[in-house]
C-alpha positions as CSV (number, residue, x, y, z in Angstrom):
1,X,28.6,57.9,18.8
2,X,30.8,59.9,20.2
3,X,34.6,59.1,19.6
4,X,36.6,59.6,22.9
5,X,40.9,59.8,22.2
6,X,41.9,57.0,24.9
7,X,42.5,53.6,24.8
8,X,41.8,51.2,28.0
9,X,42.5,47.4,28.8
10,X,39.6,45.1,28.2
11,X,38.7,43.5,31.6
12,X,38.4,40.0,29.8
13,X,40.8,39.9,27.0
14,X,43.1,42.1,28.6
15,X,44.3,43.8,25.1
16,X,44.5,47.9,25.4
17,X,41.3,48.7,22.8
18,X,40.1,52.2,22.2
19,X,37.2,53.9,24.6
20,X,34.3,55.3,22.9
21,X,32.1,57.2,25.4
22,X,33.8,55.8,28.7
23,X,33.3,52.0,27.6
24,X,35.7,49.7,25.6
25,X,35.2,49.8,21.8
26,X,34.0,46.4,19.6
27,X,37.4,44.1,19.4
28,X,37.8,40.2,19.5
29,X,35.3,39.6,16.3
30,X,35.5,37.6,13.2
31,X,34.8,38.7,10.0
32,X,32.7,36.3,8.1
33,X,32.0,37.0,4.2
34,X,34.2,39.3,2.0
35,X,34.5,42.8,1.4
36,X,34.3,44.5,-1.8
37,X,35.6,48.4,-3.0
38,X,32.3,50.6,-2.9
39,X,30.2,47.5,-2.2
40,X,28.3,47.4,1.7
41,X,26.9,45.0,3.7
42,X,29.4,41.8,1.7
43,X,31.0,40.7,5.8
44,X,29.5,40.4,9.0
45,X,31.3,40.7,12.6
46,X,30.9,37.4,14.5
47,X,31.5,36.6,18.7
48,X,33.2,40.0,19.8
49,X,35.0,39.4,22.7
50,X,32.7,39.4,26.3
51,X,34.2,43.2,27.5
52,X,33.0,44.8,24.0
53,X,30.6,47.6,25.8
54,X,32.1,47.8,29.0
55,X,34.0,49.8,31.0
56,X,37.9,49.9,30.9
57,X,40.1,47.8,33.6
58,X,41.6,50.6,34.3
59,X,38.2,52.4,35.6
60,X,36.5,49.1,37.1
61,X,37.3,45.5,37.8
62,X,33.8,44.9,37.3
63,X,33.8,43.3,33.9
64,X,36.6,40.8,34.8
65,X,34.4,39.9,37.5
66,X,31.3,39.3,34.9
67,X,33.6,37.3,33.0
68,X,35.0,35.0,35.7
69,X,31.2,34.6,36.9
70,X,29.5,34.1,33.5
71,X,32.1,32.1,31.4
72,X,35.6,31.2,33.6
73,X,33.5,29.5,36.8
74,X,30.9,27.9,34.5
75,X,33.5,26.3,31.9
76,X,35.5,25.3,34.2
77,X,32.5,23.7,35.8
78,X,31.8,22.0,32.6
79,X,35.4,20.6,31.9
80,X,35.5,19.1,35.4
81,X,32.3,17.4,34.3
82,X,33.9,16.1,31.4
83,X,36.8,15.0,32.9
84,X,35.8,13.2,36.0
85,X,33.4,11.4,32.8
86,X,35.9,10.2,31.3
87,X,38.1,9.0,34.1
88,X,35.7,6.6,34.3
89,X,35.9,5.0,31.3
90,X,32.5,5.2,29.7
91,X,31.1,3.7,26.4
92,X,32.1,6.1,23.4
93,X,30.5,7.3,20.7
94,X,32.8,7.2,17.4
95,X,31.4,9.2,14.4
96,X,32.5,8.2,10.4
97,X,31.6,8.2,7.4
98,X,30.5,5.2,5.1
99,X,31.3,5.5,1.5
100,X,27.7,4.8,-0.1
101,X,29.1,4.0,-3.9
102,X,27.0,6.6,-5.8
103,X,28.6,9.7,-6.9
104,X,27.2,13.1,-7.1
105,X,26.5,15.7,-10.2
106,X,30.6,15.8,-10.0
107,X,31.3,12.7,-9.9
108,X,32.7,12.9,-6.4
109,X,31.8,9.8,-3.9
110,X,28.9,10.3,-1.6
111,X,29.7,9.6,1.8
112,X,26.6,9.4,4.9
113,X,27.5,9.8,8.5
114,X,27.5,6.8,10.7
115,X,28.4,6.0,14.7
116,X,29.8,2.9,16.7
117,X,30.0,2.6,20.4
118,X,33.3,0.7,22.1
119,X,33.1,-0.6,25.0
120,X,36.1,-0.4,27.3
121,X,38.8,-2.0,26.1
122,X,37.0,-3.3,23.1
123,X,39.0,-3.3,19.2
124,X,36.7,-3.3,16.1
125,X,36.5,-3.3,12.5
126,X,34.2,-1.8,10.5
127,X,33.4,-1.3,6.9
128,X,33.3,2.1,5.8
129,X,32.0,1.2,2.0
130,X,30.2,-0.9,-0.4
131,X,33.2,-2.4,-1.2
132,X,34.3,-4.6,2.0
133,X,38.0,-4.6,1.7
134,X,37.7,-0.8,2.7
135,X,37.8,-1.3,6.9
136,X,38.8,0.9,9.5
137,X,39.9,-0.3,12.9
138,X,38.7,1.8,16.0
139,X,40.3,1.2,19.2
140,X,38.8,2.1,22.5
141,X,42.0,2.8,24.4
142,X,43.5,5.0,21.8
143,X,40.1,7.0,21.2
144,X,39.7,7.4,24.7
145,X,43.5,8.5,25.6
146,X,43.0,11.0,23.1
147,X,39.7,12.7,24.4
148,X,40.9,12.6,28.3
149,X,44.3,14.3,27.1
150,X,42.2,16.7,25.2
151,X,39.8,17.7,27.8
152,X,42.4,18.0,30.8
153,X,44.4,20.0,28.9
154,X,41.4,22.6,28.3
155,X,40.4,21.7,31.8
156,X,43.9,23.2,32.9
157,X,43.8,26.1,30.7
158,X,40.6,27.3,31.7
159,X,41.4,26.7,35.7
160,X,45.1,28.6,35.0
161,X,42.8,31.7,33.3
162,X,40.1,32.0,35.5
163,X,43.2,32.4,38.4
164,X,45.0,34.8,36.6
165,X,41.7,37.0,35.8
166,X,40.8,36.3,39.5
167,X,44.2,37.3,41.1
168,X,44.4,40.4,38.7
169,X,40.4,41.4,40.1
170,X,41.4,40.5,43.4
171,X,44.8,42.7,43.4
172,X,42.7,45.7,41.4
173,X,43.7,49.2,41.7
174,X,42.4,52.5,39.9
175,X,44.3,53.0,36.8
176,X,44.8,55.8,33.9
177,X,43.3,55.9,30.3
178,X,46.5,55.6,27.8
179,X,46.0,58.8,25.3
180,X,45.4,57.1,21.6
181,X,48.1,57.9,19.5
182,X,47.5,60.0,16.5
183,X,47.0,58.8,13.4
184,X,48.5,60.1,10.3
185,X,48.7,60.2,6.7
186,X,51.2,58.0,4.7
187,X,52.3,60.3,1.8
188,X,53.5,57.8,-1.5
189,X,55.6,59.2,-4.3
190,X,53.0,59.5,-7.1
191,X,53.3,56.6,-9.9
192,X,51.6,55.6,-13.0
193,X,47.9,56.9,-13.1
194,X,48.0,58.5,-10.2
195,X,48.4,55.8,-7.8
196,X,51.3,55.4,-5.3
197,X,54.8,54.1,-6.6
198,X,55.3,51.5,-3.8
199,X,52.3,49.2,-5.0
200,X,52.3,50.4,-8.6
201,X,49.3,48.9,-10.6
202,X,48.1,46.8,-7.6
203,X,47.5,50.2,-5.7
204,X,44.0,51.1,-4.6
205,X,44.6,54.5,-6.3
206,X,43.1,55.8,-3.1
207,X,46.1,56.9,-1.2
208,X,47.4,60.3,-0.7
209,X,50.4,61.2,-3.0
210,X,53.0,63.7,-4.0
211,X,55.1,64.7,-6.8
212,X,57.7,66.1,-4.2
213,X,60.5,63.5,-2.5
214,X,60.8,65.7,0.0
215,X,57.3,65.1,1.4
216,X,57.0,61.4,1.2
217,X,56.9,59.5,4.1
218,X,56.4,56.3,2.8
219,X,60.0,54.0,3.2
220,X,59.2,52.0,0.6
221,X,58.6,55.1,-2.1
222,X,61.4,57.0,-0.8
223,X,63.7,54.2,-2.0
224,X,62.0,55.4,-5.3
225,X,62.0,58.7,-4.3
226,X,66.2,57.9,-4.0
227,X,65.8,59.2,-0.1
């Protein structure tokens, strides 16, 4: 692929990422798994962010719109639903775990997943072991408090996104690709075996190094360096 030398705002993020071949560069991911010197395929990318593959604010609004109509509206759709639920004070589902008594290959307790329902305004205790002294209260009005803060707080966030997104689309104007700055080479004072004198034996022994102070650029080897 060919590697273009601008970088562009991401019409859902809104993050200046670099452009490869007109459209906005993979950004937003997760790396799952762990990587490993001259080892491949150890970590894998997870949910890159919605404007990966398209094309920069700056050129077109159209991918803020896409994101407004494919994820904004219909989330903010969904946390009205939950809301407007909850406002009315349904029966809830409470999820724990009950201590069985046995103990696995480690000897560490075995628990099983178990569920009550409350009522409105209902208080119960429940056993959560073998052993019967070990109870739990669950109360309805602080479990439900809790989850009706919770989702109008994300309700609100989404709504105050999907305006800004939607006044920025709204307000759109033509823009110009920032030029990528250049990158370039960190030169370390050369150290023990060849590797650079800022990170000494913990150095990757990869990095370009030179016998010469003059020519470092690294700060923290030109403190070695006596620069």
């Amino acid at each position: 692929m060919k590697k273009d030398t601008m970088r562009g705002t991401c019409p859902a993020c809104f993050r200046a990422h670099d452009v490869d071949d007109s459209v906005l560069h993979k950004h937003g991911w997760s790396e799952v798994g762990r990587r490993t010197v001259g080892s491949h395929g150890n970590a894998w990318h997870v949910g890159a962010c919605f404007g990966v593959g398209r094309k920069p604010f700056e050129v077109s609004p159209e991918g803020t719109w896409a994101f407004l109509t494919e994820v904004i509206f219909p989330a903010a759709l969904a946390g009205g639903a939950i809301v407007n639920r909850l406002r009315a004070r349904p029966t809830l589902t409470i999820k724990y775990e009950w201590d069985t008594g046995a103990r696995d290959s480690r000897y560490r307790a075995v628990y099983e997943p178990r569920t009550i329902e409350l009522t409105a305004g209902e208080t119960r205790k429940v056993s959560t072991g073998v052993n019967t002294w070990n109870v739990r209260t669950f109360e309805y009005e602080y479990e439900w408090t809790l989850r009706l803060h919770n989702a109008e707080a994300e309700w609100e966030s989404v709504k105050a996104e999907g305006a800004r997104l939607y006044g920025a689309a709204a307000a759109w104007k033509a823009g110009t690709l920032a030029a990528k700055p250049v990158k370039t080479t960190t030169i370390h004072l050369l150290g023990r075996a060849g590797r650079a004198m800022c990170a000494g034996w913990r150095s990757s022994g990869y990095r370009a190094t030179t016998e010469d102070p003059a020519a470092v650029t690294c700060s923290r080897c030109r403190k070695y360096a006596g620069g």
